[in-house]
N, C-alpha and C positions, 0 to 999 in steps of 0.2 A: 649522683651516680648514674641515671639514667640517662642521662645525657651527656654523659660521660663516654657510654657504651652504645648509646644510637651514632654519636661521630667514630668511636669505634671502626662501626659497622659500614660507617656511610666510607671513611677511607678504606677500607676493606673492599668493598665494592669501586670503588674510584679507580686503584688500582688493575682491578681484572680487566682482561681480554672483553668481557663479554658486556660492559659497559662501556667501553669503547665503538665497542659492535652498535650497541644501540642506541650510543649514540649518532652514529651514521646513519642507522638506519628511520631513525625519526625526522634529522636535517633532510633527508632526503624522500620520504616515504610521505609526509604530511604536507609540505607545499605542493611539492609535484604533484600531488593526488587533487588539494584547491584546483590548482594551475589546471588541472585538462578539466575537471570536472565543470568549474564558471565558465568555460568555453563552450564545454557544450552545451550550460544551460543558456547562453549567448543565443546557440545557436537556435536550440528547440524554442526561445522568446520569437526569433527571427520569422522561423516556420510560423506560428503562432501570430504572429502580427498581420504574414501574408494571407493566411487562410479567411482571420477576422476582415481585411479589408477584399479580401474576393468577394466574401459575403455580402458584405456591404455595398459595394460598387457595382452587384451585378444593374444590367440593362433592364430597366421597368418591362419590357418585355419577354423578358425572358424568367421573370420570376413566374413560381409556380402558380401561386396564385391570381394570377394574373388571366388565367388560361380559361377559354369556355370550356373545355373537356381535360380534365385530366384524367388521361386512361390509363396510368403506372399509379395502383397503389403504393407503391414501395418508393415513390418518389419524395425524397426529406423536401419539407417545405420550410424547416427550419433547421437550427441546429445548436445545440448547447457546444460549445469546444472548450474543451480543459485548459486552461490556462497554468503556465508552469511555475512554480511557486521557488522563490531564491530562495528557501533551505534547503531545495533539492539539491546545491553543492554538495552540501554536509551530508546526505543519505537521501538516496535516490527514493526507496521504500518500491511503495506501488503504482508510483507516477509512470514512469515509464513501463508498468505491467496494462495501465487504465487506457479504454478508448480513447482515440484525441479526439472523438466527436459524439454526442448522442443526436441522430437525427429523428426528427421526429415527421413519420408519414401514415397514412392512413392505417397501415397493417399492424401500426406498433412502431417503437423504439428503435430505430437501426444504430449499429455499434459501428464506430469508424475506425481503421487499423489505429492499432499501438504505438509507441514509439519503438520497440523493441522488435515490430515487422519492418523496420527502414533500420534498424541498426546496422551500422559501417562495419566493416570483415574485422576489425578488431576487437570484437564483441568475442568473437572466438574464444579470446583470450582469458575471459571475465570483465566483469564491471566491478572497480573499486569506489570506495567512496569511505569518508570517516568512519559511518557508524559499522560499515564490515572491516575495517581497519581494526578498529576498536575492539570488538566483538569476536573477531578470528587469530588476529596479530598480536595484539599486545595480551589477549587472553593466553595463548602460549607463551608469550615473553616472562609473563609473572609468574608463570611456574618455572622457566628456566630461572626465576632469580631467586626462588624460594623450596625450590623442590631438597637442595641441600645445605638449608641452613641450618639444621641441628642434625641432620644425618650426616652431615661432612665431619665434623666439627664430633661426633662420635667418633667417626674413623679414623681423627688423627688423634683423637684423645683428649683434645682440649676443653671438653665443654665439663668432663670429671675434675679437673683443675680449678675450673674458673667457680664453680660451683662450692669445692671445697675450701675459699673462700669467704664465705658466709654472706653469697653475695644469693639472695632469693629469685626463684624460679620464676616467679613475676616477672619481675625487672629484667633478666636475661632472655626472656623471650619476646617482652614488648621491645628490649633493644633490638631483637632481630628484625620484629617484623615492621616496625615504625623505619628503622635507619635501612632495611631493604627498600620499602616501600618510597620514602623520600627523594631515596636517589634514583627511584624507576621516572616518577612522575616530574623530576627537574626536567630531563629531556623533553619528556612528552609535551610538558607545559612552553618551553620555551620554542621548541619545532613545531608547536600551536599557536605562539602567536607570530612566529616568522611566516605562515602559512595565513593567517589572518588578515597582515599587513599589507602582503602581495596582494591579494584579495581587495583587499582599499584600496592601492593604487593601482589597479585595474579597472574599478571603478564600482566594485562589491557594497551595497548601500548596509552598508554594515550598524549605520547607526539609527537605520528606524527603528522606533516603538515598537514593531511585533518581531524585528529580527533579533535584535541586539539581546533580551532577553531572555530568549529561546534557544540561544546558543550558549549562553550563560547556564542555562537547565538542562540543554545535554551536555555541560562540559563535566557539571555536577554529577551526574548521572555517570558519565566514562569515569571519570574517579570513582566513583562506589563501586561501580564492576570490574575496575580494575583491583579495587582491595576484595572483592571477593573470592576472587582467582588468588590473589596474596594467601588470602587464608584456606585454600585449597590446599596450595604447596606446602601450608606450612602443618598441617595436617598428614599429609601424607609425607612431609621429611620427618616428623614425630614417630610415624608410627614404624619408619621402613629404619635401619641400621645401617645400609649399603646405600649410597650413594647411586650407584649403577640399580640399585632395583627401583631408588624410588625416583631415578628419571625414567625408567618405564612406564611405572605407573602414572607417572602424571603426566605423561603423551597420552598413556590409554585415555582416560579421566577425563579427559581435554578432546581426545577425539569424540566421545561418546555425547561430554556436555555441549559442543559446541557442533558437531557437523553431523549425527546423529537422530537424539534424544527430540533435537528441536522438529526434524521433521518426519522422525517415525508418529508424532503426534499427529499430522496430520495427514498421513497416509489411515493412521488406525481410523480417524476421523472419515475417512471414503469409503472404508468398508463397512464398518456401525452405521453412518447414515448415510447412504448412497443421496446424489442430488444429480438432476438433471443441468446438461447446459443451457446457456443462455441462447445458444446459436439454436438448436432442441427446440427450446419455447417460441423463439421465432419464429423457427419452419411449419411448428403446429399452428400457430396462428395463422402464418402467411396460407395455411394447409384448409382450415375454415372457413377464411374470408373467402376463398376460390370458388369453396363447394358452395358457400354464399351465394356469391355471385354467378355461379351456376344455374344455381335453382330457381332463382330469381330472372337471369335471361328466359331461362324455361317459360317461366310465367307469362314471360312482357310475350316471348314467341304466341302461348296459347292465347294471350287478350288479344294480341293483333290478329287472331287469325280469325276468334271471334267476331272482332269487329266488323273485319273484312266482310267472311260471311253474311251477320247482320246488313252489313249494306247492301250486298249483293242480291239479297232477298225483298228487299226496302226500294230499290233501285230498278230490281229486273236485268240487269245488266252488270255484267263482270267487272269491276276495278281492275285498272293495273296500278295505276299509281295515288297517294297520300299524300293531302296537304298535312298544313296545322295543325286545324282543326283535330283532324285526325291521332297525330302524335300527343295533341293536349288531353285528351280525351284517355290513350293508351296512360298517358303518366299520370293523369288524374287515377287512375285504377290502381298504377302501380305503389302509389307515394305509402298509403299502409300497408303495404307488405316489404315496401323497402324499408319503414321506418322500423318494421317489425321486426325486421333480419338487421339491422341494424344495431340496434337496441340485444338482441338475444346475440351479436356477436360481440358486443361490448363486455356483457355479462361472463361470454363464455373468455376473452380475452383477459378479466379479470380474476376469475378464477386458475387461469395457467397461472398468470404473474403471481399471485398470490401462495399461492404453492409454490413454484417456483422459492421466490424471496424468504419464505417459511423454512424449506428444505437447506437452503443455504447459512439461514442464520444460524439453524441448528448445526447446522454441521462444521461451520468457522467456529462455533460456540466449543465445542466440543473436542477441535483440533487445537484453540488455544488456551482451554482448560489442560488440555494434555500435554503440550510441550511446556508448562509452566512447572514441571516437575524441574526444569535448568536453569539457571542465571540467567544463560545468551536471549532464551525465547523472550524474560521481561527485559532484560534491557535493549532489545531491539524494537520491542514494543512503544517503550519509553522513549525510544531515539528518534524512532519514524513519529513517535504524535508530535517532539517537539520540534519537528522538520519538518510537521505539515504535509507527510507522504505517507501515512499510515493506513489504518483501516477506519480511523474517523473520517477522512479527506473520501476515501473510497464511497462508504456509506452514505459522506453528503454529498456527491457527483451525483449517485444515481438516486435518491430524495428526490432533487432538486429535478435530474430531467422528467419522472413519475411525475409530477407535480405540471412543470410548463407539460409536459404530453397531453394530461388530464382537463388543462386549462385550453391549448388547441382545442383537444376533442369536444368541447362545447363551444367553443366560439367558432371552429371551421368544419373538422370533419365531419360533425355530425349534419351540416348543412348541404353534405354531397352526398348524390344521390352513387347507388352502390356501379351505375354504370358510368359513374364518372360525372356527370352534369349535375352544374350546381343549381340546385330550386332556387336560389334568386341570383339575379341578373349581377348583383354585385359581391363578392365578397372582400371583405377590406382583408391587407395586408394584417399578418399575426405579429401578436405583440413581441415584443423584442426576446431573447431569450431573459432570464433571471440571473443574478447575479453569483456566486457562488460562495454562500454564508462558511466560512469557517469560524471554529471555534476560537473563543481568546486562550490566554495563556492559562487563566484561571481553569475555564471548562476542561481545558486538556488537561493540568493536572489533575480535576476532581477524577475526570474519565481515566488514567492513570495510575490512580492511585491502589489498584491492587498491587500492580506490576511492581511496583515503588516498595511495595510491603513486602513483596516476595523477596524482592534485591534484598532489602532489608533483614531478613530474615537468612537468608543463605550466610548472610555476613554473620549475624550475631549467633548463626548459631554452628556454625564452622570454626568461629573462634571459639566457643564455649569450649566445643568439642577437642581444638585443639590445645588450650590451659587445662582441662581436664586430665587427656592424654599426656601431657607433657610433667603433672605433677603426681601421677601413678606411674611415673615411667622408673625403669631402676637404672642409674647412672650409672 
């Protein structure tokens, strides 16, 4: 009998206008969206290959190291660059929000433009990509195909018919939502893999070990939030009698869950825990080292005038001008009070950052505690880990340049004196940058797995709600 009435359901839907619709609009909406999206990830590999080989091919003399004086602290003598990861087809995430560069120079960490300060005028437009496809588009599509499926079916009268039958309230509602549901995700699935194919033969390495997989886990994942949404509609076609009120409500419902809710969280998140920028942290550093080296000038001024004097007195006769001698003598004075201000601006550099990193964790903390009250906030959590664009990739970019910075700072910068001269005659070139450890597919799901539970949860307990409703309801 139940599947009797899920093909029912599923010609029922065959029929209408609005599976027509969608299905045009997945033929078309899901390659095309591949199609420009691997081009541009073409093109950002492109930039990326260029900028890797600048670095690498610059002229031995013109590396910074290379130099008897380097007198721009803020000169990167290295530089970590983001490399663009091929899930970012599938959702951009936070790649395109992340520096393309972390440089590393005496003052600290400099951040290199975005990809989204070079985005092309059609950026105006928005940036699509699956998982906002997913997450925006077809989250409204499952309410237009469930918003009236027992509230219709009220209004012409037939569901008191079909019931008086002796046909159970169960079975009548799982046919709705199973033989709804089937025939949403037939398009979806098959405008997924004509989108996929393209992609192959474009030349999309569709079938490595960490890709293949992970597309596989968010395809899983866009099923589950799409039956979420399923049982949204089919909650609010329970509980409404009018067809016309409960496609109201489920545009409101849909506006709130989806373009709202996810980021009133993280507005609330800026005013509970306010956090400084990173440009901020910067400038206060770049703001210390100054007065550093300020003070420090000061001193070298008062020892050389000392010495001056001293000799003048020693001599009988006025200097005008200083050998060697002279300057070794001045840097011999100077080397503990540079290593001092050195060493106490390291400390003070670390305490920004630290605070800094603290204030921010809290307050991402705290922003995606709060938008986890919707579907859209974990399932796009979920999308971007398995696309490798999330806030795991984020947190291990900036790890990773903390760490080679840390590593410079005792193998180069600490060997520069604060006016620029290196105390020995040689410094070797710095090690290479680090590579950029991401997680396996495993780590991502453990790290995932609230998100996974929340999705989980919306589903099973939206249907409770709606066999609940639907069997105190009076026919």
């Amino acid at each position: 009998m139940l599947i009797t009435l899920i093909q029912k359901e599923m010609m029922h839907h065959i029929l209408s206008v609005r599976f027509i619709a969608l299905l045009v609009m997945c033929a078309l909406l899901i390659p095309l969206n591949f199609h420009i999206n691997y081009h541009r990830y073409l093109q950002r590999q492109i930039d990326y290959q260029e900028v890797v080989k600048k670095e690498n091919n610059k002229d031995p003399a013109e590396q910074p190291w290379t130099r008897r004086q380097i007198t721009d602290p803020n000169l990167a003598v290295s530089k970590l660059i983001l490399k663009p990861t091929p899930l970012s087809v599938f959702g951009t995430g936070l790649e395109s929000a992340l520096p393309s560069y972390l440089g590393m120079t005496r003052n600290g960490i400099q951040r290199g433009e975005a990809a989204l300060s070079t985005a092309p005028i059609a950026f105006l437009f928005g940036h699509l990509d699956f998982v906002f496809v997913v997450s925006t588009v077809f989250s409204l599509l499952a309410l237009l195909f469930t918003f009236d499926a027992v509230a219709g079916e009220k209004e012409a009268g037939t569901v008191r018919v079909t019931l008086a039958n002796a046909l159970p309230r169960d079975i009548f509602l799982w046919s709705k939502l199973i033989g709804g549901y089937l025939i949403f995700i037939i398009p979806f699935l098959v405008s997924l893999l004509i989108g996929l194919l393209l992609l192959v033969f474009q030349g999309f390495p569709l079938g490595e070990t960490d890709i293949f997989p992970r597309l596989l886990w968010l395809i899983c994942v866009s099923l589950l939030y799409i039956g979420v949404f399923f049982a949204v509609g089919a909650v609010i076609s329970i509980y409404f009698d009018s067809s016309k009120t409960a496609l109201i409500v489920a545009f409101t419902v849909w506006v709130f869950a989806v373009l709202i809710l996810p980021r009133v969280g993280f507005l609330t998140a800026q005013v509970v825990a306010p956090a400084p920028t990173a440009e901020s942290v910067y400038r206060e550093k770049a703001a210390q080292r100054a007065e550093s080296r300020a003070s420090l000038e000061a001193e070298r001024n008062k020892i050389s005038s000392e010495l001056i004097q001293d000799m003048n007195i020693m001599s009988g006769v006025s200097m005008v001008g200083v050998g060697p001698d002279f300057m070794e003598k001045i840097n011999e004075k100077m080397a503990p009070l540079e290593e001092a201000a050195r060493l106490k601006y390291r400390d003070l550099a670390e305490q920004l950052d630290g605070r800094y990193q603290q204030k921010r964790r809290h307050q991402d903390k705290i922003g995606i505690n709060l938008s986890r009250i919707t579907p859209t906030a974990s399932f796009i959590s979920l999308a971007t880990d398995a696309t490798q664009t999330g806030q795991v990739i984020r947190n291990t970019y900036f790890q990773t340049g903390n760490r080679y910075y840390d590593t410079l700072d005792a193998e180069m910068f600490s060997k520069m004196s604060e006016g620029g001269v290196t105390e020995k005659e040689g410094i070797s070139s710095p090690m290479p940058p680090p590579p950029l450890v991401k997680l396996t597919l495993a780590e991502t799901l453990q790290h995932a797995a609230i998100d996974l539970l929340f999705l989980c949860f919306f589903a099973g307990a939206l249907m409770t709600v709606a066999f609940l409703k639907f069997f105190r309801s009076d026919i």
